[in-house]
N, C-alpha and C positions, 0 to 999 in steps of 0.2 A: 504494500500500500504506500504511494506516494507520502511525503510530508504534506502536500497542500491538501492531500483529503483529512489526513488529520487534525490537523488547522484546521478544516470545515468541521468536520465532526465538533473538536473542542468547543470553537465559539457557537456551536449550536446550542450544543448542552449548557452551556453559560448563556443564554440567549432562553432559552427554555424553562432552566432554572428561574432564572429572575423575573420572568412572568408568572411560575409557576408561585414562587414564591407571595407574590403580588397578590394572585389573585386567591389565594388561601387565607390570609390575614385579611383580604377584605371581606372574605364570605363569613370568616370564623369573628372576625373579631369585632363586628358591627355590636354599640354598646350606644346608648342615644347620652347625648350629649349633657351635662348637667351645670348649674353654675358654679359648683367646685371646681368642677372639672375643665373648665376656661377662664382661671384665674392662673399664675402664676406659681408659680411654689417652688422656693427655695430654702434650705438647709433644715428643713424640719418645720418652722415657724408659717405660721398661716399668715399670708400677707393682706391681713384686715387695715390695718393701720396706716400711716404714715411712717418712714423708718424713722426710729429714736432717734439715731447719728449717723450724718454723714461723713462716708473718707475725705480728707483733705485729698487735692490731687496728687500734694508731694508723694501721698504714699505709692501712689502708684507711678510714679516718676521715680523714686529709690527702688520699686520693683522690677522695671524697665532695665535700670542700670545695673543693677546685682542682673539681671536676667546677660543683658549684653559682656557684661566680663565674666561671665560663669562660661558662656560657649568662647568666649577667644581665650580663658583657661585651657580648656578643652582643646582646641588649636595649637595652642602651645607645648602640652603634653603630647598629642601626635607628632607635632615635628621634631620635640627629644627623643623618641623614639628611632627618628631614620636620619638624624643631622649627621652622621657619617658621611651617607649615601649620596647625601645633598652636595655634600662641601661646604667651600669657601662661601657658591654663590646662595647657596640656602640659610648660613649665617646674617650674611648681608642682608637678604629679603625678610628674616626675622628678626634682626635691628630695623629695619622700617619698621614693619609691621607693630613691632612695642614701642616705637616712637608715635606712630599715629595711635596707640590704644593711649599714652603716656599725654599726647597731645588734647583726646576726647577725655578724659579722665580729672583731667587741669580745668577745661574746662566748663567741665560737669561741677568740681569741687567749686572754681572762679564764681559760676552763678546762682553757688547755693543748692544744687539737686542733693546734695549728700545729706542736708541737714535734714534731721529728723523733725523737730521742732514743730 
């Protein structure tokens, strides 16, 4: 059997499946609508109210940025792993590369994002 009939076979059954799928959850799972059930809800709490407190945005601005140096951690760790392989010119490109993190990081601190406050 060719590859391309198998290619046809596969995206059939993939093709198949996900209508199959579709049309079982809509038959089985038909529930009528109620007005709990087109409210919101989140962490447990019934959202009757108004929220007691809102996040400042810094917080989510200090989360962003721990979020942003956590992966170019990560980045970093990968390339000690192969800086042999790389050389000279892979040194080089990771002195940029901590100088532009060194550069956003200045001035993240410069305008205040780090403060918790």
């Amino acid at each position: 059997m060719p590859d391309s009939y198998s290619l046809f076979f596969y995206i059939l059954l993939v093709v198949v499946s996900g209508v199959a799928i579709v049309a079982i959850s809509h038959f089985l799972g038909k529930r009528p609508l109620t007005s709990e059930k087109t409210i919101p809800y989140e962490c447990g709490m019934d959202p009757i109210d108004k929220p007691t407190s809102l996040f400042s945005i810094k917080f989510y601005v200090v989360a962003l940025i721990f979020v942003i140096f956590d992966v170019e951690t990560v980045f970093i760790y990968l390339w000690a792993i192969i800086v042999e392989e790389m050389g000279v010119f892979g040194l080089i490109e990771m002195f940029v590369f901590i100088g532009i993190l060194l550069v956003a990081f200045f001035y993240a601190w410069r305008k205040g994002g780090l403060k918790w406050e």
